[in-house]
Each structure stands twice: as C-alpha cells, then as structure tokens.
N, C-alpha and C positions, 0 to 999 in steps of 0.2 A: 504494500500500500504506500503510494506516494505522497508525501505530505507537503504541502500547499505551498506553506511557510517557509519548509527547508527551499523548494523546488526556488521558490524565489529570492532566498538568501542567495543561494547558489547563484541564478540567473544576476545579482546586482554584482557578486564577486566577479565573473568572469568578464562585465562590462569592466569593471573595474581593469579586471587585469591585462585585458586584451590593450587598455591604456597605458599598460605597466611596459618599459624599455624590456625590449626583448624575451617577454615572457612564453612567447610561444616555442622558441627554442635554446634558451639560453639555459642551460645545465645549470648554470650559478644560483636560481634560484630556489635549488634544492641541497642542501646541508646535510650530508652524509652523520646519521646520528643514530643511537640504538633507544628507542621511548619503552619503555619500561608500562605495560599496561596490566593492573591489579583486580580481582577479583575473590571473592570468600566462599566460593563454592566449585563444584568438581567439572570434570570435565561433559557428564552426562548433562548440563545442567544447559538454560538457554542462555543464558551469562557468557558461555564458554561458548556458545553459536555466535554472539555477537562481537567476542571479541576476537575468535578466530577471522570472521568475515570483516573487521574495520581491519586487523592484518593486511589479508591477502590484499582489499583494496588498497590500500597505502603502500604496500610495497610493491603490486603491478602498475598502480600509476608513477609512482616515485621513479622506475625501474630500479628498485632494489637498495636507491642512495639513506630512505628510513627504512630502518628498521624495526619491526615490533616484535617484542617478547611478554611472553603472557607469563601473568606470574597467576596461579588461580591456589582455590585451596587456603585461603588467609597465609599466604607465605610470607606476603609483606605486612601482615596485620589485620586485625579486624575492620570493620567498616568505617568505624571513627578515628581508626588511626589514620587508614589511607585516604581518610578527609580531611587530618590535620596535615598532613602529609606534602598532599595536596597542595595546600593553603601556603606551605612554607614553600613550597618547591621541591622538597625533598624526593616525592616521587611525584613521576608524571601523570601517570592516568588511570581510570578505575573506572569499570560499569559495579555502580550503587546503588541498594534500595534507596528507594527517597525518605522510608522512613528516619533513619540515621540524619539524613543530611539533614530534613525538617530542626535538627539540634544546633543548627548554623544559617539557616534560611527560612523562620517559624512561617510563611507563607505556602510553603511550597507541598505541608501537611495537609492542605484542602482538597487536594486532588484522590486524600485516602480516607473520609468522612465515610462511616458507615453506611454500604447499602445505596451511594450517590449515583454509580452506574450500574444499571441492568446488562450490557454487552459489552463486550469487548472494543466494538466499532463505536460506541457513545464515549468509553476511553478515549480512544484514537482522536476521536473528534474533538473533544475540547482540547488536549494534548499539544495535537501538532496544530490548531489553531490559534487564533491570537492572544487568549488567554493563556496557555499555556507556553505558547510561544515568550509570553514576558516575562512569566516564575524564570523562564530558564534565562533568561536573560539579566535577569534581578540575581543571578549567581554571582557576577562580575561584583556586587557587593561584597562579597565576604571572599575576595581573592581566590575564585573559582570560577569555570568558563565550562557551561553546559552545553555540550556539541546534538545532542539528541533524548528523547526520550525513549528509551524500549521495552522492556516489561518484566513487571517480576509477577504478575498474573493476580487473578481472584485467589484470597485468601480461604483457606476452611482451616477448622479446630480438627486434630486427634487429639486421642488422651486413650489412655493405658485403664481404662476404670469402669466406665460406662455408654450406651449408647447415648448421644446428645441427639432430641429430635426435636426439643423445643429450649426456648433462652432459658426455660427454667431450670433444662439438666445440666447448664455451665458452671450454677449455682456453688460455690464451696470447691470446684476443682483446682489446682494447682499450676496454672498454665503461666508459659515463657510466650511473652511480650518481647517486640523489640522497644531498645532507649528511646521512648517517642511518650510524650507525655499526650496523645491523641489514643495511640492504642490503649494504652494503660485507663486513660478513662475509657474507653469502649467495653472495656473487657471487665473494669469493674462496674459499670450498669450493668450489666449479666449476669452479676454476681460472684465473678472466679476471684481467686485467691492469685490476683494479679502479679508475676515475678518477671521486670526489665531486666534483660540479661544480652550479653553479644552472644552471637549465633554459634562460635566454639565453645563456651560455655554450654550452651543447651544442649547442645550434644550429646556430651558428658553427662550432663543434670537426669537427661531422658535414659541413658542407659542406667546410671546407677539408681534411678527410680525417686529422687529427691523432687521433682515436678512430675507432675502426672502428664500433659499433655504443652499441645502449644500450635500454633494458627502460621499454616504458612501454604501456597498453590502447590497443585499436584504436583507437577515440574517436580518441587524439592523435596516433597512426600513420596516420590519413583527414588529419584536420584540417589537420596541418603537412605534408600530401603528402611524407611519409617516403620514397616512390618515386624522388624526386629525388635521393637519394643516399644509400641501401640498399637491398642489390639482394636480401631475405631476411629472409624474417621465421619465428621459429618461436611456434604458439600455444599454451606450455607452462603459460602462465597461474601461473607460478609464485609471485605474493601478491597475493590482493585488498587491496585499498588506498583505504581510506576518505578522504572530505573531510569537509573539518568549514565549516561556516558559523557565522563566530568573529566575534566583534565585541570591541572595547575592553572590561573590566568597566569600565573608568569613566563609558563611556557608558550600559553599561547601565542601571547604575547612579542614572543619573539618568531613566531613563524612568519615566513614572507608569506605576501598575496599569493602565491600557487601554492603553497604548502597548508594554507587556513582553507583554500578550494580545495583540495585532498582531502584532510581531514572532515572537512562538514560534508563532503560527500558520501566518506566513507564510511561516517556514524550514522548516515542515514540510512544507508542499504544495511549496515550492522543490527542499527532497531531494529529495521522489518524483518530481518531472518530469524531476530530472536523471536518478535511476534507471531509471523509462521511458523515458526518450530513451536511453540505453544499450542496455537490454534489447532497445528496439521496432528498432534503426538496427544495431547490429553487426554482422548477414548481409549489409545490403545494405553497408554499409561496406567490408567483406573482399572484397569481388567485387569493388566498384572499385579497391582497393588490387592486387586480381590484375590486372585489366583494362588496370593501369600498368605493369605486367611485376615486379612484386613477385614472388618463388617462395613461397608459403606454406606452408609443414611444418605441415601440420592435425595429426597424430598420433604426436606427438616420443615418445621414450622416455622415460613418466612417471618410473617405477619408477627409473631411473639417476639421474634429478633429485632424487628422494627421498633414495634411497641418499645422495648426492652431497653433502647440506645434513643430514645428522643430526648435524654437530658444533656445527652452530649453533642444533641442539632441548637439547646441554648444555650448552651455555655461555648460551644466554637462561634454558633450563628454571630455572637457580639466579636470574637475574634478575630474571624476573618471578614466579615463587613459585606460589604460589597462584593468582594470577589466571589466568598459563597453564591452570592444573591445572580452573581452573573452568571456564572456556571448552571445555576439551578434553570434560571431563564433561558440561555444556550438550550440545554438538554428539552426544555419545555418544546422551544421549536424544533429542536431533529427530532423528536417524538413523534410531530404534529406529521413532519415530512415522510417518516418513514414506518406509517400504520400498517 
C-alpha cells in the first residue's frame, strides 16, 4: 500500500535534487558508511521483514556504498535504550513500538487508544495521512527523525490461568504492560494487576511464572512460541499499535539530498512488507499457535471491553485534545466512505 504522504515527500525531494549539482551521476553524493539498524525481536518477526527490506533497498540503490547491518534480538538494548541511543547518536537506527517512544513524544500514544481502529486499513489511513504524517514529524522535537510508520499489529491478552471472554475475566490477573502510562491505565480499567516491564524482562517473568499473562499481536505470540507457557489467548484486538522506523536526527541530519531520497524510500516499501507480512501470515499463524494447544477465544465480548476502558476515553480525551477529536472525525468519514 502506497502512502500519499510519503509518495509526495519523495516527489518534492527528487524536484529538489534533480536541482542538486550533479546528483544524477555524481558518486560523491553517496558516503561509503556501515548504519547500524536495531530491533528487540527475532528474526521470525515483521520487524525483521522491514528491516531486512529498508537493507536491500539502501544498499541496491546506494550500489552497495551504505551499508546496513541489523542488529535484532535486543543486542543493542531494549526499546528505550535504543531511543536514548538514538537521541544521543550513539546508534543509528531502530524499527520501535511506539509505545516506548510515547515516553519521549507523549503525543504520538493517540494512535494506541483502546479499540480507536476497527481495521487495519482505518490504521493505515490516518497513519500515512496528514495526521499522522505530523506525530512523525513532531519527532524532530526530541532529537529523533521518523522515516515511516509500519506495524506492530492489533494487540490481544494470553495468560497462563484462565479463558478471558469478557473485561470481567482480566479482573485480578497479573499481566506485563509495556512502559507507557496509556496501556497501564487501559489495562487497569479491566481490572488486571497491571506490571510495566521491557519486553526481555517479560520473557523471563512468563517462563518462570511470576506474571500470568500479557497483551501483544499474533506476529509475536507465533514468533516467541507463547505456547510454551500460556495456555490462552483471547483475540480482543484491543489497540493497534504502530512502529515507527526512527533513526538519530543527527544522522539524518547529515545525509545528502540523494541519500535522505534513499532512505524515505526505503522505509516506505520497509513499512508495507512489514504490513503484508502481517496481513498475508496471521491465519496461518493462529492455526499453528492452536495446533500447540493454545485455547483461542476468537469472539471475546467486545462491547464489555469497551464499556470497560471508557475512563481512559476521559482522562486521554482532555490529553490529547484535538488531535483525539481529529482522528475520531477522520475515521467518522472513511467509515461513511467505505460501508
């Protein structure tokens, strides 16, 4: 899926640079360099789609002069490190949940309001449109530069304990939160026994049986064989939740006009492989997670989950303002358009 927004970044860069001395064939505009690109999850994962694809694209158009090396698996740290990281320069680039980063950009947590989008494509839509197009561009605040949006998908709960079919069986369980003070209230309107932890932590937490469960897309419920120790999953999809492919602004920064046209291209086709690879793999994913003796709750009670979180629609509704208010209205008209 092509997005608008990028389609036209891109379009003002190359006006740009076709103005640029020599950019059409001059080698000099390209700086022979190795970019160091970060992730906290495995190679099965779609994280690892999108950053093997902004690779290939960077180093086929580049011919070979950047180089990218994926560091996945939290090598270089957890998700707030390689934001702080980021921020200093010290590493260059990282596809992140946006939950984490909302602890450096409290705007950009509007996009994972409980329940905001019904599809996938109502994501996409406000996303790579002009709303979203400006969170990421409001990164450039806190010494960070957001190349794209691509997906860490619809959220659902396991937990090792019980079937959850409505908000009321969340009640008293012991579930891992990411550090985002948005999920932490979501999760305690539910009722759970809310615990914010990094994503290597939970791990651990889950195997030695110290948290009962915890809320993350099927994607990373396949990936990390969640089967191994949770016996339940419900598909309540209760926030999609974007990534962002975030790089230093200081490195930006320093890239010429054909090499900031490289990269914004390359995160673009990055997002969308992560998004198809989502899209295209989730059914068969869910079948093997069943095939592991997973119990999956396909048809939890929405309506209760709703009910369940409307104190956390007034207490953001005053924080995020408008922007909520624009989104909501957005969504009202692509609704209207696509009955």
């Amino acid at each position: 899926m092509k997005k608008v927004i990028t389609i036209l970044l891109i379009a003002v860069l190359v006006v740009g640079l076709f103005n640029y001395p020599g950019f059409a064939n001059s080698s000099q505009q390209i700086k022979p360099r190795v970019i160091k690109l970060a992730h906290v999850v495995n190679a099965k994962d779609a994280f690892n789609i999108a950053a093997e694809k902004f690779k290939q694209v960077v180093e086929r158009k580049t011919g070979g002069k950047i180089r990218i090396k994926i560091y996945p698996n939290a090598q270089l740290g957890d998700e707030r490190t390689l934001i702080e990281g980021m921020q200093m320069g010290t590493i260059d680039m990282g596809v992140i949940t946006d939950g984490p980063i909302a602890n450096f950009l409290p705007e950009i947590a509007v996009f994972e309001m409980p329940f905001l989008f019904n599809t996938p494509d109502e994501a996409y839509y406000i996303l790579d449109g002009p709303i979203g197009q400006k969170v990421l561009k409001d990164l450039e605040k806190v010494n960070l530069h957001g190349l794209a949006f691509a997906e860490r998908g619809f959220r659902n709960i396991t937990n090792s304990k019980r079937p959850v079919r409505t908000a009321a069986d969340v009640k008293g369980l012991k579930i891992r939160v990411m550090e985002n003070p948005l999920y932490v209230d979501t999760f305690k309107a539910l009722g759970a026994n809310v615990v914010p932890m990094a994503w290597g932590d939970c791990l651990t937490a889950l195997k030695q049986g110290t948290i009962d469960g915890q809320e993350n897309p099927v994607v990373v419920i396949y990936s990390f064989k969640f089967w191994e120790c949770q016996k339940y999953m419900t598909l309540d999809r209760h926030t999609y939740a974007p990534a962002t492919i975030l790089m230093s602004l200081k490195l930006w920064k320093s890239l010429t006009p054909k090499e900031k046209y490289i990269f914004t291209l390359a995160a673009d086709e990055a997002a969308d492989a992560a998004r198809d690879y989502d899209n295209k793999n989730e059914a068969e994913q869910l079948k093997i997670i069943e095939q592991h003796g997973m119990k999956v709750i396909k048809n939890p009670d929405i309506a209760s989950f709703r009910k369940a979180v409307e104190p956390v629609y007034k207490k953001y509704g005053a924080k995020f303002g408008d922007l909520l208010t624009q989104i909501q209205n957005a969504l009202k008209e692509y609704r209207k358009e696509h009955k």
